[in-house]
N, C-alpha and C positions, 0 to 999 in steps of 0.2 A: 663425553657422556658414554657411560657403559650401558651394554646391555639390559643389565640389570637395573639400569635408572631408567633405561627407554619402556621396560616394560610395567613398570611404577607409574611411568605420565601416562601408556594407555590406560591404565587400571585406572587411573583418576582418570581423565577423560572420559573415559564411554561410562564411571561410573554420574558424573555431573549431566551429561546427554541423558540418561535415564531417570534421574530425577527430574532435570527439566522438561523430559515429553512428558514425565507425568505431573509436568507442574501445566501442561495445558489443560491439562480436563479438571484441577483443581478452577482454572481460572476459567473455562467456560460454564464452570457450576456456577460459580461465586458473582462472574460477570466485571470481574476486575482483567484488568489486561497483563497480559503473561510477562511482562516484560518488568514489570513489579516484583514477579515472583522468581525469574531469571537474576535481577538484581540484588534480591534477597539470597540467593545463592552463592553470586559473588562476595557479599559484606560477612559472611557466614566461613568463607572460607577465607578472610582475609585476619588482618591485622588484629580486632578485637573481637574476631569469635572461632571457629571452635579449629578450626583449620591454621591458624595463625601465619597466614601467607603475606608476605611482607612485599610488596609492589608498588612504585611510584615513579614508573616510566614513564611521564606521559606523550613522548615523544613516540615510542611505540604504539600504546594507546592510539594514538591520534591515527599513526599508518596503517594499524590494524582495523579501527573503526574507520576509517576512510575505505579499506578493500570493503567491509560487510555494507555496508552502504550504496557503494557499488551495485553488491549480488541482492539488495531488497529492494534495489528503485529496477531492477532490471525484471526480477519476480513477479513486484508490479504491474510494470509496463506493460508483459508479457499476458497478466493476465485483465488487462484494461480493454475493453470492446469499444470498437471507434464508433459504432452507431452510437451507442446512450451517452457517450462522455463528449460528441460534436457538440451538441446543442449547450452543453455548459460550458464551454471552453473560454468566450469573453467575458464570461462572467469569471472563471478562474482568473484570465491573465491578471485581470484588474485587480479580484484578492491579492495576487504573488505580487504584483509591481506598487499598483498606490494602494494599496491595504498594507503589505510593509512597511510603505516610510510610517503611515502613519501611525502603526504597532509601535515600531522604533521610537518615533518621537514621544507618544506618550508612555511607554514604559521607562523611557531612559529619563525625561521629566522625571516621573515618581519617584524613580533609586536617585536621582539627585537630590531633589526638595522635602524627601519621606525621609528617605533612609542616610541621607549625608554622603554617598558616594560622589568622587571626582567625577564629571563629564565622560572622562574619555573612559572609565569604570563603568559607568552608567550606558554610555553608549552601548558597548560591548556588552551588557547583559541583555540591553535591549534588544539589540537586532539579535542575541543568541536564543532568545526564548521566544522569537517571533515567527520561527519553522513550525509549522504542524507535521506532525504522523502521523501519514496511514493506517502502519498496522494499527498503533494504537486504539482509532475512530473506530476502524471495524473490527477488530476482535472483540471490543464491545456491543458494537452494532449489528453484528452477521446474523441476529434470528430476531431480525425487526426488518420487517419491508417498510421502505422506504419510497419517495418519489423520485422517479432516474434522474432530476435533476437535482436534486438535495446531495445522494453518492454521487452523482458526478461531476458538480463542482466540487465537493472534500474530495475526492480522489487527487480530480486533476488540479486541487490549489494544492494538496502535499507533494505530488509530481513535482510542480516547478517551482514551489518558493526555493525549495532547498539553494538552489541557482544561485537570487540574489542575494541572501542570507549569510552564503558562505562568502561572498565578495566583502559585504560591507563586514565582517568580522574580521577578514584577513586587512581590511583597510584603516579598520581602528586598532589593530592591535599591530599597527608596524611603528616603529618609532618616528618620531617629530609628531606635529601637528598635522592634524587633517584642515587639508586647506582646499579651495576650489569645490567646494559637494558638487557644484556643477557639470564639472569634471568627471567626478566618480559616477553620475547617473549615464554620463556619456558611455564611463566602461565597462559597468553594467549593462545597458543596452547592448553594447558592443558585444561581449563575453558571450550576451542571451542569443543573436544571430548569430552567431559562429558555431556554439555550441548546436541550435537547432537545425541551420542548415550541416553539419555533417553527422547528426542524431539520422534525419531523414536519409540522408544519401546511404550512409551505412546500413542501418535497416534495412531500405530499396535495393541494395545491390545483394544483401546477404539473405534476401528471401526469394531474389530471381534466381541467382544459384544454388539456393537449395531446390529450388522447385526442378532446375534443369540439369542437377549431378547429381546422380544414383548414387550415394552413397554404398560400399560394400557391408554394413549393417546395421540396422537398427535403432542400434543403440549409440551411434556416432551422432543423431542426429541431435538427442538434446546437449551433447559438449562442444558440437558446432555453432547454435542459435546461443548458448550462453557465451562461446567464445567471441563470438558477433559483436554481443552484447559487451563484452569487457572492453572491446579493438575500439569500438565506439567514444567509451570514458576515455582512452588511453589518446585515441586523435584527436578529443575535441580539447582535452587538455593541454597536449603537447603546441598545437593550431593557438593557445591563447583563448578559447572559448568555455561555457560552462560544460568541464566531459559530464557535472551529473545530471542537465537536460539532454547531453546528446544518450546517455545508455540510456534512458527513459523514454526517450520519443522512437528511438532505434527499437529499442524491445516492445514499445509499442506497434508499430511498422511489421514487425517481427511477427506479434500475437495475431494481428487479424491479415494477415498472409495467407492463412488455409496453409499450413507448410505439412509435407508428410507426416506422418506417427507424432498428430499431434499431442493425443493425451498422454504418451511417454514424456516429451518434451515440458510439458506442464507440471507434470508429477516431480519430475528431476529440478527443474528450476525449482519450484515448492520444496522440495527437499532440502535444497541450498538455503533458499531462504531463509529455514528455519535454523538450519543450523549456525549461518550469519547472525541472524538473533540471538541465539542463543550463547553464540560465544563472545560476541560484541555485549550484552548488557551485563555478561557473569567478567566480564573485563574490569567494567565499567563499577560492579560492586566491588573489584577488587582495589581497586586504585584507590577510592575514597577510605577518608580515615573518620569511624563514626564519631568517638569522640570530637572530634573536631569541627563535628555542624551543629553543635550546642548552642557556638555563639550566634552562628549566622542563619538561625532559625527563624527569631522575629523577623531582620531584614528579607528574609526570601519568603513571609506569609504575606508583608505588607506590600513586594512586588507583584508577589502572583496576585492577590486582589484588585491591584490596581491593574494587569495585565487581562487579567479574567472580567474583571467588572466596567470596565473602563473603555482599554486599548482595543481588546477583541470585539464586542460589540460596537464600539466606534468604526473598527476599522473595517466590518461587514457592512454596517448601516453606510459610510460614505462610497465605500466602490462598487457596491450593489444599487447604487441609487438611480444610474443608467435603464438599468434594469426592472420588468416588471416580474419583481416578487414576494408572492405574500411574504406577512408581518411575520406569521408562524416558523416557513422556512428560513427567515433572517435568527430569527432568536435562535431556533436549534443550529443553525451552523457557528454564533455565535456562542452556544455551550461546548459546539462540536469539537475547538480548535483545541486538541490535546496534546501533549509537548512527549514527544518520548527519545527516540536512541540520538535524533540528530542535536538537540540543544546538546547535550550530555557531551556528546563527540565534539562538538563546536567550542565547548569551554573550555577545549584543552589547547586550542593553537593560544591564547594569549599565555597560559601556561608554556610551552614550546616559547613563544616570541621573549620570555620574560618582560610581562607587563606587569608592574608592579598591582600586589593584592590580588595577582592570580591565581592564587588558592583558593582567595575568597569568591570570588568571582565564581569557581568550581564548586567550591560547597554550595552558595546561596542560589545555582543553577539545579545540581541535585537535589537540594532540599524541597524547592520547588516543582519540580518535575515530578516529585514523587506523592508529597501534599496533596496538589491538586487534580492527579490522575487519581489519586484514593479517593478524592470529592466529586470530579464531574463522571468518571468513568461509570460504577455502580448506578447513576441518577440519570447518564444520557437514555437509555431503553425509558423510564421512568417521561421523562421530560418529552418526547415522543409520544408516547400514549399520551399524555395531556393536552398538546396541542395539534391531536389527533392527525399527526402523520404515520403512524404507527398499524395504519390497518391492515387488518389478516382476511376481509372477508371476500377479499377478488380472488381467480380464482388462478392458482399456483400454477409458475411454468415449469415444464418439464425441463428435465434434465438431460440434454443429449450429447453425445461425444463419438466421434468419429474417428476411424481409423480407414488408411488408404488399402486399396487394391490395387496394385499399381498396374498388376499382368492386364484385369480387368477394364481398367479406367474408370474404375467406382469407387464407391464407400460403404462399407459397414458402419448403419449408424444404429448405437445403442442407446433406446430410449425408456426412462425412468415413468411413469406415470405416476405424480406426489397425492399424497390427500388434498381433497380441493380443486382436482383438477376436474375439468368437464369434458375429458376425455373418458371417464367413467360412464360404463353406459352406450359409447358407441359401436357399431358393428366394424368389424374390419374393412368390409367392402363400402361402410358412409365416411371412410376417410380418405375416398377418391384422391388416391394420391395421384402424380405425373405418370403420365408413360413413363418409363425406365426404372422405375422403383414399387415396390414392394414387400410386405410385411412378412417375410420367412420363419420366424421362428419367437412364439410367446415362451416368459419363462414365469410362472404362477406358483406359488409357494412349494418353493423349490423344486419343480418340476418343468419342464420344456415340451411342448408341443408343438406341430407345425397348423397355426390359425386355420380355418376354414373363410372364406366371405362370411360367412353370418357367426362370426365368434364374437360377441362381446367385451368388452374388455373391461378392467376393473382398476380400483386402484391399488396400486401397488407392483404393477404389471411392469414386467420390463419388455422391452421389443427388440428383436434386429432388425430393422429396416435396411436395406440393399439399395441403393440408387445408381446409378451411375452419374458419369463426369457432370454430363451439360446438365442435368437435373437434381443436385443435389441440394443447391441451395432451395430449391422451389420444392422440394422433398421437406426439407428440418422446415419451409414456413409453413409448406402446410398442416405437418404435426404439432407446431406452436399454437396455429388458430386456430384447429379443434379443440386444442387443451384448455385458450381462452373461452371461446365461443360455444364449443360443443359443435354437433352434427349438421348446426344453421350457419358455421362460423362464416362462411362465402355470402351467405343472405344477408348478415349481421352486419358486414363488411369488415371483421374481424381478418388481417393478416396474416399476424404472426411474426412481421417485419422486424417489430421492436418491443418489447413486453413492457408494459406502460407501468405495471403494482408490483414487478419484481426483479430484483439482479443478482445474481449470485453472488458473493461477499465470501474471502475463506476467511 
């Protein structure tokens, strides 16, 4: 490659990056997920449109959507808070483990007896379209409050299906017969404890030493917590275990560590993220040939129906059945289950394995994924409002982030006051905060002042609040349960602990 060619692919590179940052704010107008529209970039610069880029590696594909994968379950993780995602966690495991077989068994039924595909054809679509996505759920869901436990089982059932999902693909699409299933659930189970215990060990260790090596800047700390993050996938694979539960649980471990300069570390991983997006699903329009899901159109509407109509809510209603919860949040998790980069990514190992009608298999995957993110995606906010999980009238948590002092043994924490909030209204001195902290400095339409006790405060208000070490967590609750509560929140018995009507979502 000449100069001249390398500086051809930047000029196409940062010029597709710029289309697709500005394909987010198309898609958070529109309310469809970007990942639609990052797709629509790749088909656009491929084979039958205007870019005519001719690509059908899928062997690459797969390694390269295997690394992005990687850096979005780690992004994730990272930003996943262990208080609100505890309490749904048995409820997850049960979607990822007996919620898949029985996704599997009934979608892989339908593409056999609907559609005429072979078993082991069927199989293999089954379990590929039976992963949910994250981003997917919540880039349409991110400005609809939800109940912490509605995102927090989809969160943490997208975390860990991916797990057994990618096993049983890699097991139907090896050659001979699948013989023994009994077996195979053995190696799954197996794979899921190896994977999670070196997910935890790795996190544990890589957030004690961050916390106790000084780093010499900065800015080392977010390529060390992502590096963390990658050493995780890379042992728990090489160990024979799931590495995509170990980067998931690790960079969970990771996010609620309190680790130094954490809103750098979050921004950078966020950054990654998107850019893993963005180049994994403009891949992913590349590789497919439009033409050529003409045929396998019907067969991938009559799956996804039976998959969406059927398999999903079956497969909510039997593993939630332990469980007590309303009718409401069964159906919406049941609309919620949206298919986005990992089926996609997943249809190309039987491709790689040469399974015969791998292509197909690839098309009537894509065709699907794309169908019915265009149908549930725009109607999840919708279907929310209706069975009124959807409300906006509690009142809004603040937004805080923190940054270390390290000479000090403090924090500077910067706090947002939203509309809604019933922090509006109080004086500075009725937000009895802890000995060791204190409110230094208002910043009010564009302007900064140093508070007096009897200052007021409004919405829209940002603060710096000052705490030190031993009092910081008891600093950010008690600005939470003003924000709930208002000026009574301690009379109320208002915390702050755990925000019950809101979670942040990017």
């Amino acid at each position: 490659m000449t100069v001249h060619d390398l500086n051809q692919l930047l000029l196409i590179c940062s010029l597709v990056l710029l289309v697709a940052v500005g394909a987010v704010r198309i898609s958070s107008r529109s309310g469809l997920p970007s990942l639609l529209l990052y797709l629509g970039i790749g088909i656009a610069m491929g084979q039958d449109g205007i870019g005519n880029v001719s690509f059908n590696n899928a062997e690459l594909t797969q390694v390269i959507g295997y690394a992005a994968l990687v850096v979005i379950l780690a992004e994730g993780g990272l930003g996943t808070k262990w208080k609100e995602i505890k309490p749904a966690l048995p409820a997850a495991a049960a979607l990822s483990l007996a919620g898949i077989a029985v996704s599997v068994g009934v979608t892989a039924a339908g593409a056999h007896y609907l559609v005429g595909l072979e078993w082991r054809q069927a199989l293999i679509i089954g379990a590929v379209v039976s992963s949910t996505d994250a981003a997917a759920v919540f880039s349409v869901l991110r400005k609809v409050p939800l109940p912490s436990r509605v995102t927090g089982i989809l969160e943490a059932e997208s975390g860990f299906n991916d797990a057994p999902v990618v096993i049983l693909v890699v097991a139907f699409s090896t050659a001979g017969p699948v013989e023994h299933w009994y077996l195979l659930i053995g190696e799954i189970a197996l794979e899921l404890a190896i994977g999670a215990a070196i997910g935890i060990a790795v996190g544990w260790l890589g957030a004690y030493g961050l916390r106790h090596v000084a780093l010499p800047a900065s800015g080392l700390y977010p390529i060390a917590v992502m590096a963390i993050a990658v050493a995780a996938y890379a042992a728990g694979a090489m160990a024979h275990g799931s590495g995509f539960l170990a980067v998931y649980l690790a960079s969970m471990v990771l996010g609620n560590a309190k680790l130094p300069h954490w809103p750098a570390t979050r921004g950078f991983a966020e950054g990654l993220g998107w850019i893993a997006q963005i180049g994994m699903f403009v891949l992913l329009g590349l590789l497919v040939t439009p033409h050529d899901l003409l045929d396998d159109t019907w067969p991938a509407i009559v799956i996804g129906l039976v998959l969406t109509m059927v398999a999903r809510p079956l497969e909510v209603m039997l593993s939630l059945l332990p469980f007590r919860i309303p009718w409401q949040e069964k159906a919406l998790m049941s609309w919620a289950g949206l298919r986005g980069a990992v089926p996609i990514i997943l249809a190309t190992i039987p491709m790689v394995n040469g399974v015969d009608d791998s292509q197909r298999i690839f098309n009537i995957v894509f065709v699907l994924v794309v169908v019915y993110t265009l149908i549930q995606g725009p109607t999840l906010p919708w279907l929310a409002r209706k069975l009124r999980l959807g409300d906006a009238s509690g009142p809004a948590d603040l937004g805080v982030e923190s940054a270390p002092l390290e000479r000090l043994r403090g924090h500077l924490l910067s706090v947002s006051i939203p509309k809604g909030s019933r922090m509006h209204g109080v004086e500075v001195a009725e937000l009895r905060m802890p000995a060791g902290a204190a409110v230094t400095l208002v910043v009010r339409d564009g302007e900064s002042f140093v508070p007096l006790p009897t200052t007021v405060l409004r919405r829209g208000d940002e603060l710096l609040v000052v705490a030190t070490d031993p009092v910081r967590d008891a600093a950010e609750n008690r600005l939470r349960a003003v924000g709930q509560g208002g000026k009574l929140a301690g009379w109320l018995g208002t915390t702050g602990e755990e925000p019950k009507d809101r979670r942040n979502r990017r």
